[in-house]
Phi, psi and omega in degrees: 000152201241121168255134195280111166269141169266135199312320195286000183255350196256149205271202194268135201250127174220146182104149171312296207309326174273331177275342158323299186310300194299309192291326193271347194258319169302298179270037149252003171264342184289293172299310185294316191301299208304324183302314184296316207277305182275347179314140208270132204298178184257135182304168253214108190309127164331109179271115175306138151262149185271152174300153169281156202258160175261158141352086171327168227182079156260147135287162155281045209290144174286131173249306168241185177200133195089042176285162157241114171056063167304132179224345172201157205213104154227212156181162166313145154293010183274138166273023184247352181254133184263011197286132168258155187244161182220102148301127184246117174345297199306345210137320209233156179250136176223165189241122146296111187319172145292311190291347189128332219261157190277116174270153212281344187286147093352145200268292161268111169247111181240010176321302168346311185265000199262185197236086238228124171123118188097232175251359183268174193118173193311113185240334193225162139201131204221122166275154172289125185288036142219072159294303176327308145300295187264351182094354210270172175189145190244126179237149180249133150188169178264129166282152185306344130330338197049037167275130147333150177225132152210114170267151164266112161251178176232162189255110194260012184210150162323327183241004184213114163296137152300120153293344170248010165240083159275151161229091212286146196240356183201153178198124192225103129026021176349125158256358153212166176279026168196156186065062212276332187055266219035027182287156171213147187220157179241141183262187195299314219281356199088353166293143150281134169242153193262094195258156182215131175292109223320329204102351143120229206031215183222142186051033163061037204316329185242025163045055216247014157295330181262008181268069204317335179284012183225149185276256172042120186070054179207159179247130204267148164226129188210124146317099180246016187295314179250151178298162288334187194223120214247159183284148189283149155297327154285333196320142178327300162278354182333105114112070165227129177284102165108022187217130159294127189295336198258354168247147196266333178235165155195172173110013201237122177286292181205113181278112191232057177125126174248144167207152169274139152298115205295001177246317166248012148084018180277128182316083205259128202228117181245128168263110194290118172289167174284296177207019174199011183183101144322119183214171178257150110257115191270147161241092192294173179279000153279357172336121177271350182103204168066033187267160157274080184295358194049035132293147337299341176338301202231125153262108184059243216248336182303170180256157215219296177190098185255022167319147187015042179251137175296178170279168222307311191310001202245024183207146196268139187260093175000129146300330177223125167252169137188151185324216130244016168333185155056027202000069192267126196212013207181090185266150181264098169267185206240206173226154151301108175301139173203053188264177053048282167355281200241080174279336192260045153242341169347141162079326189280117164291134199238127125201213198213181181259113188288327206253355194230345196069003185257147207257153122262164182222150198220095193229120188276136175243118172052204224247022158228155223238160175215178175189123205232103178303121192269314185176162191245102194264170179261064183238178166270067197299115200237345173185163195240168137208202220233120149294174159320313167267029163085332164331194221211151184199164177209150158233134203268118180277355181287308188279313212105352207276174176230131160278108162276124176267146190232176200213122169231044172247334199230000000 
């Protein structure tokens, strides 16, 4: 190996044999400088440009099939488990594999307790965002009693829950049999959240959507890292005299699939009208909470029963509406695509109509929001959900079947 010297470091050289010595050292430093000096600099790596993505094309694939009365589509927060989990209305959860295939056990069966018919039944599931670790999951459901339920179990396999460790963390009264809501989701922030339904009967009769002293039309936020399960200190209403502590929103009739957007953590709330307006509602992710959504006031943007009600400014307004023409009668939300797959589905919220069947996408362009019918399926769309890697799913509650949306353009 050859080392670079400095004039001042090299020593007084005497004798033939050293000015040789000398002479052979000069030009091997003479050469690698000239060799350095034309060597020709190095080119610039190529930059590929990606293809321009076309116009999407969705589709529908079918991945499974023989659920009963599919109500949520989920999955674990690990990105390495490809497992999808199917709330089946009667009681029970069961899992789609990676490869496709159904195992044939229920990851959970509580059909014994459950309240089945109607609007009633199994309604939520959320795992804990240290599921990998602690094991824990949270379920909504009506009990033979017909109380709301929201429970904890643990998971003692990969594919099998104990069924006998519940711990129930709520426990709520019905006073009718709809509009029960039950979603349930863990935010960003690590909380759980809760959507709950006005109590049923029509048009809110004891107007308890609007009633800070009632769970009931509201959306819940609760600390469940530990048992019992306590109110965060921002909550809106936190350590308020004559106000429940544990709710983050209110004003909502029956909420019927909520999701956080998984890149900007903002809230998509879709609300089932009383008999003539369907809505979307957004909370972005800076929200302190405390929205009004206005139910009963207001159905979607319309006036709906404004009897002791404030003015218009003192309530959050649907982003998206729509009629029930087209014999449309129920919205079904959705997700934010935010997958892999399919990039040129990115950003676009996906949802439907339980009675018309028709699928939509939702997207804000510049400062309006639009929404574009994708297709009319003849399924019973009852609820979208999310795998681990953000792909997107729907279920036809008539068949069972599950469905994955897809892009066959891109």
């Amino acid at each position: 190996m050859i080392k670079w010297i400095k004039a001042n470091r090299i020593p007084i050289l005497i004798g033939v044999a050293d000015v040789a010595l000398a002479a052979m050292l000069a030009i091997a430093v003479g050469t690698l400088a000239m060799h350095k000096q034309t060597q020709e600099p190095a080119t610039a790596p190529v930059k590929v440009e990606k293809p321009a993505l076309k116009p999407p094309v969705v589709e529908l694939k079918p991945i499974a099939s023989g659920f009963s009365q599919p109500v949520v589509i989920t999955a674990t927060p690990a990105k390495n488990d490809k497992r999808i989990f199917i709330v089946e209305q009667g009681g029970a959860i069961r899992i789609i594999q990676a490869d496709g295939t159904v195992v044939s056990q229920p990851f959970l069966d509580i059909s014994s307790k459950v309240l089945k018919g109607g609007e009633m039944g199994l309604l939520g599931l959320a795992f804990s965002p240290n599921y990998a670790k602690d094991g824990n999951f949270f379920i909504n459901y009506i009990d033979k009693s017909r109380n709301t339920i929201i429970a904890r179990y643990h998971g003692t396999s990969a594919d099998q829950a104990d069924p006998a460790s519940e711990q129930v963390i709520l426990s709520l009264a019905q006073p009718y049999d709809n509009h029960n809501g039950g979603a349930l989701l863990f935010g960003r922030d690590g909380q759980l959240y809760a959507a709950l339904g006005d109590g049923g009967s029509g048009g809110d009769p004891q107007n308890r959507a609007q009633d800070l002293n009632s769970l009931f039309g509201k959306l819940l936020r609760l600390d469940v890292s530990q048992l019992p399960y306590r109110i965060p200190s921002n909550n809106p209403f936190a350590n308020q005299n004559g106000k429940k502590g544990e709710i983050w929103d209110y004003g909502l009739r029956n909420p019927w699939r909520i999701s956080f957007d998984r890149k900007n953590g903002d809230l998509y709330i879709a609300d089932v009208g009383q008999g003539a307006i369907e809505e979307i509602d957004l909370e972005t992710t800076d929200s302190k909470g405390g929205i009004n959504y206005g139910w009963r006031c207001f159905e979607g943007s319309k006036d709906f029963n404004i009897s002791g009600c404030q003015s218009r400014d003192s309530y959050a307004f649907p982003i998206l509406e729509y009629d029930h023409s087209e014999e449309r009668c129920s919205v079904t939300g959705g997700y934010v695509y935010r997958g892999k797959e399919y990039p040129a589905l990115d950003g676009k919220y996906f949802y439907g109509d339980f009675c018309s069947g028709q699928l939509y996408t939702a997207e804000k362009v510049e400062s309006q929001w639009q929404t574009t019918l994708i297709t009319k399926t003849p399924y019973r769309i009852s609820t979208f959900g999310e795998d681990s890697q953000g792909e997107v799913y729907l279920a036809n509650y008539a068949t069972g079947d599950i469905y994955q949306i897809q892009d066959s353009a891109n």
